[in-house]
C-alpha positions as CSV (number, residue, x, y, z in Angstrom):
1,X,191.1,80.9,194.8
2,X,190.7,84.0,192.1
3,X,188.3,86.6,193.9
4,X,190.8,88.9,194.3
5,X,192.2,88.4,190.6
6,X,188.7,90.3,189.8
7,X,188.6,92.7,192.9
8,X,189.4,95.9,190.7
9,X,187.2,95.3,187.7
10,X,188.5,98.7,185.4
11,X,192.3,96.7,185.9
12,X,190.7,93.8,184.4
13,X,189.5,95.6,182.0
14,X,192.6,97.1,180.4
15,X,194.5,93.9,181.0
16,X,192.1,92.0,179.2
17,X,190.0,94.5,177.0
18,X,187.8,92.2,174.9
19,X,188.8,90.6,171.7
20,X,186.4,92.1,168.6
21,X,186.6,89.1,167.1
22,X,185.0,87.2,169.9
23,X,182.6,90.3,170.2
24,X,181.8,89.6,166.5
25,X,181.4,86.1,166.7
26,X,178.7,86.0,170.0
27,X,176.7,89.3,168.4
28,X,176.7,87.0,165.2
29,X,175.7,83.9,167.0
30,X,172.6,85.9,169.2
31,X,171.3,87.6,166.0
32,X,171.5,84.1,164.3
33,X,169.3,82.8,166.8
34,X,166.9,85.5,167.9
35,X,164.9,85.7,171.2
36,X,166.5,85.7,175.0
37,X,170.6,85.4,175.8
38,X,172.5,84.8,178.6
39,X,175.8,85.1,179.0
40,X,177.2,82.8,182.5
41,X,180.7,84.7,184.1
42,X,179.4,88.1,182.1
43,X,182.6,89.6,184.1
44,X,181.6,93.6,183.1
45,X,179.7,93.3,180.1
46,X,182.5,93.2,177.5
47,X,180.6,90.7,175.3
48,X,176.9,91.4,176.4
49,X,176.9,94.8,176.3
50,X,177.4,95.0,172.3
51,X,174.4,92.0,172.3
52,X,172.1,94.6,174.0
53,X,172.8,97.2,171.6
54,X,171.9,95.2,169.0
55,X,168.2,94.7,170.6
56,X,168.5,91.4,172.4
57,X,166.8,91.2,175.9
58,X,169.9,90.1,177.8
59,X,170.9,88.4,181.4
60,X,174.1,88.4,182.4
61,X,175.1,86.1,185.7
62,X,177.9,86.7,187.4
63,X,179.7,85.6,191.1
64,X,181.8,89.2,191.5
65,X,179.8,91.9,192.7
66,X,182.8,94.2,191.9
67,X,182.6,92.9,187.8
68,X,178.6,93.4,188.4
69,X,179.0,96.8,189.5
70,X,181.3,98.0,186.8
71,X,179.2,96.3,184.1
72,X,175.8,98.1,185.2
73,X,178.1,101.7,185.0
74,X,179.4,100.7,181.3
75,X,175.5,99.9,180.4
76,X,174.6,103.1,181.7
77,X,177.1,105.0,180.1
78,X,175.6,103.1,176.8
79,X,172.2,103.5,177.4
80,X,171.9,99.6,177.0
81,X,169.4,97.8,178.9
82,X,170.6,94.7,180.9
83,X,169.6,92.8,183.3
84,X,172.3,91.6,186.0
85,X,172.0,88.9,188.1
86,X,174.5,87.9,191.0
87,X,175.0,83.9,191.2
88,X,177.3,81.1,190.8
89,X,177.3,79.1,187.1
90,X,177.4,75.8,188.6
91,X,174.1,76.0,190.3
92,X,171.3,78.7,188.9
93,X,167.8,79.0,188.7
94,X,166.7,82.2,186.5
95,X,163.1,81.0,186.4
96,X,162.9,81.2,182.2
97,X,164.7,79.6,179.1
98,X,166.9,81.3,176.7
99,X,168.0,81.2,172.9
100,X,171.6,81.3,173.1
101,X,173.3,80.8,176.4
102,X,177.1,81.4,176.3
103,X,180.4,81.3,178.6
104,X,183.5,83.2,176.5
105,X,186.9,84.1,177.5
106,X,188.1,80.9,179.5
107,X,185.5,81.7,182.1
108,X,184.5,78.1,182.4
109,X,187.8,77.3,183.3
110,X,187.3,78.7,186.7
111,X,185.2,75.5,187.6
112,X,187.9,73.5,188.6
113,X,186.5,70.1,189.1
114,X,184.9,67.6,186.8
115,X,181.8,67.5,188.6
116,X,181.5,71.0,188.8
117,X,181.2,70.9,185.0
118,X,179.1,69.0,184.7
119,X,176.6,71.0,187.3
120,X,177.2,73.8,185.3
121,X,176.1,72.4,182.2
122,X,173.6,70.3,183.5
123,X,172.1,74.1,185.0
124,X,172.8,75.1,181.2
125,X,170.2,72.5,179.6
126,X,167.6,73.4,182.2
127,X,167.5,77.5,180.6
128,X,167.7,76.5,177.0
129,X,164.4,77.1,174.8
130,X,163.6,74.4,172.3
131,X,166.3,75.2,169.6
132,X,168.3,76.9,171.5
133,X,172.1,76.8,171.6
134,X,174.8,77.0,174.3
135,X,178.6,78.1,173.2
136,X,181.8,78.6,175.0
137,X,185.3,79.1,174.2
138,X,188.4,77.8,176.4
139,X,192.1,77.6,175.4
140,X,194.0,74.5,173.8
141,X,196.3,73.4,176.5
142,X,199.4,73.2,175.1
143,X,201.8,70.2,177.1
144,X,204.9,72.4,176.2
145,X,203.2,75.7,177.6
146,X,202.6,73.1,180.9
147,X,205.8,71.9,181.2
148,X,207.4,75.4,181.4
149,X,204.8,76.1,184.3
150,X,208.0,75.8,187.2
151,X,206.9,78.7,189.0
152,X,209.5,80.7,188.1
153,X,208.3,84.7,187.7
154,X,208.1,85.7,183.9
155,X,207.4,88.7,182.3
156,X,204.6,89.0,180.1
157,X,205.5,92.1,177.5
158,X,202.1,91.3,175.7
159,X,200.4,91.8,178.4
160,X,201.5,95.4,179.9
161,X,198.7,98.2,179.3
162,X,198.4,101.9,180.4
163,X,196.7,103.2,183.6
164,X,195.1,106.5,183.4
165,X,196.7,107.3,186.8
166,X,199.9,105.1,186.6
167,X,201.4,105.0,183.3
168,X,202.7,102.0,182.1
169,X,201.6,98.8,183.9
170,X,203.9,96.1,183.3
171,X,202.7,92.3,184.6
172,X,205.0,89.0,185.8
173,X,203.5,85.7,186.1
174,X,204.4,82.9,188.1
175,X,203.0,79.6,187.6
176,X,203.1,76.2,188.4
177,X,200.9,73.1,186.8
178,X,199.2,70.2,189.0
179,X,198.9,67.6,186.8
180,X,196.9,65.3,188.8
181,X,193.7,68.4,189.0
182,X,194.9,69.5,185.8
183,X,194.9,73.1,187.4
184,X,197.4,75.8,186.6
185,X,198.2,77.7,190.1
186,X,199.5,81.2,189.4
187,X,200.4,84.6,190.8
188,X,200.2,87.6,188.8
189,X,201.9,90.6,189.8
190,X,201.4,94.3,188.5
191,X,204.1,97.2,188.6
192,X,205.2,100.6,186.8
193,X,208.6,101.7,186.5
194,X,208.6,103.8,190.1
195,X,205.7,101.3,192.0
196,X,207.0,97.6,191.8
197,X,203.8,94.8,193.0
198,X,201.5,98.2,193.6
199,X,198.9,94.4,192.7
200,X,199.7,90.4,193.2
201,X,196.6,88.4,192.9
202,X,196.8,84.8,192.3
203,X,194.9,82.7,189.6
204,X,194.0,78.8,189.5
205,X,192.5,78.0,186.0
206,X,191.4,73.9,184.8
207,X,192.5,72.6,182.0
208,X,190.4,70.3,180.1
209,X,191.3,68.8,176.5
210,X,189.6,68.0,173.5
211,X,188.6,64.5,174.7
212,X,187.8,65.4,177.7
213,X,184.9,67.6,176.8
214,X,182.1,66.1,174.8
215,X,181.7,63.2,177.6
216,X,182.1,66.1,180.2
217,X,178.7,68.0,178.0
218,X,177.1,64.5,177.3
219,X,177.1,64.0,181.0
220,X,175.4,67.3,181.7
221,X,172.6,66.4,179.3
222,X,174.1,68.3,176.2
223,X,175.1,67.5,172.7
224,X,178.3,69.0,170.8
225,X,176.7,70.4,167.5
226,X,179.6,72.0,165.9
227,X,183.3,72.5,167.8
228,X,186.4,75.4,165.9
229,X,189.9,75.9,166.4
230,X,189.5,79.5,165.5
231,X,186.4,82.2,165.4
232,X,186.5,82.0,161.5
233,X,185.0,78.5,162.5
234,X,188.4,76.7,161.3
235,X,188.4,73.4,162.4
236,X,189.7,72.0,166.0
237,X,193.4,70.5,165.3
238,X,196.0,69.9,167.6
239,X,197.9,73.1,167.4
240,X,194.7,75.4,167.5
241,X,194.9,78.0,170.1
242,X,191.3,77.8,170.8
243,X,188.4,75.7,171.7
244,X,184.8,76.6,170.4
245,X,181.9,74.5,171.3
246,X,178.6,75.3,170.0
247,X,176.1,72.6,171.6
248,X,172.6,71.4,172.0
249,X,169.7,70.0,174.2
250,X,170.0,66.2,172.4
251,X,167.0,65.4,169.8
């Protein structure tokens, strides 16, 4: 299980600050589409918050009250109007449709098992407004990246980031692959110079190819409209990073 990987939500958010070209691409992608979005694992608002500012009535949906919490206190500090809801992406009623539903930054990834997915998704067509569109990005996995998942502890220089309190935070991660659930199983550890593992928290994240996901949408009652390798919208090949999916209710 991840809970505690999101316990401390202002950790998360200097691991993992928010890339601005994802920011760009889901602000570009709600003002293409107009009306209602939601955004499914909103964590603390890094991609919402911008949507709200630009005048979007926004929902955000998210299992961590901890990520809730912190995303409420960054929309204040804004002045941004959102409304936060605390529920599970795999099974949720909001009780209205939206224009653009999203799911960014591997979130999806959390939902471990096939059916799960498709729960999700299938919950996904229910909210979308005639025309509306549902997008999410996941990682590539990459078989070499898998193969080096031995569970041996690895620093992660790219990763390190700067605590107001603690200085430098440097992070290891150890990791193994199952092959057969297509889950990564990882522990992530946090330390300074003087504190070593002051955090461990461990991480399971799915895997699912290219091939894997169009049937995986087309059995939760969705469409693939358009899927990039990149957010300049370069197309999926085998050695893109990234996985982009911008789908549909079908016809």
């Amino acid at each position: 299980m991840s809970e505690q990987f999101y316990s401390d939500a202002r950790l998360y958010d200097r691991l993992f600050p928010g890339g601005e070209q994802a920011v760009d691409f889901y602000r570009a992608e709600a003002d293409r589409q107009g009306g209602r979005v939601l955004e499914l694992a909103c964590g603390t608002g890094q991609k919402l918050i911008p949507i709200a500012s630009d005048g979007h009535p926004c929902m955000g949906l998210e299992l961590s009250p901890n990520m809730l919490a912190e995303a409420q206190r960054k929309a204040d500090q804004r002045d941004v109007e959102v409304q936060w809801v605390q529920g599970d992406m795999r099974e949720f009623d909001l009780g209205r449709t939206f224009d653009l539903v999203f799911i960014t930054a591997n979130s999806l990834l959390h939902l471990q098992k096939a059916e799960h997915l498709v729960d999700c998704f299938r919950s996904v067509r229910k909210h979308l407004a005639p025309g509306a569109r549902f997008i999410f990005d996941v990682f590539n996995p990459s078989v070499r990246m898998l193969a080096q998942a031995d569970g041996t502890r690895r620093r992660r220089e790219a990763l390190s980031f700067v605590d107001p309190d603690r200085g430098v935070v440097h992070v290891d991660v150890a990791e193994t692959y199952d092959a057969a659930a297509q889950v990564t199983r990882a522990r992530w550890y946090f330390s300074t110079d003087s504190e070593a593992d002051f955090g461990v928290a461990p991480l399971e994240i799915r895997n699912i190819f290219p091939q894997e996901l169009p049937l995986l949408l087309s059995l939760g009652g969705l469409r693939v409209v358009e899927r990039f390798g990149d957010w300049s919208r370069a197309p999926l090949t085998a050695d893109a990073a990234l996985q982009l999916y911008v789908c549909a209710a079908p016809d």
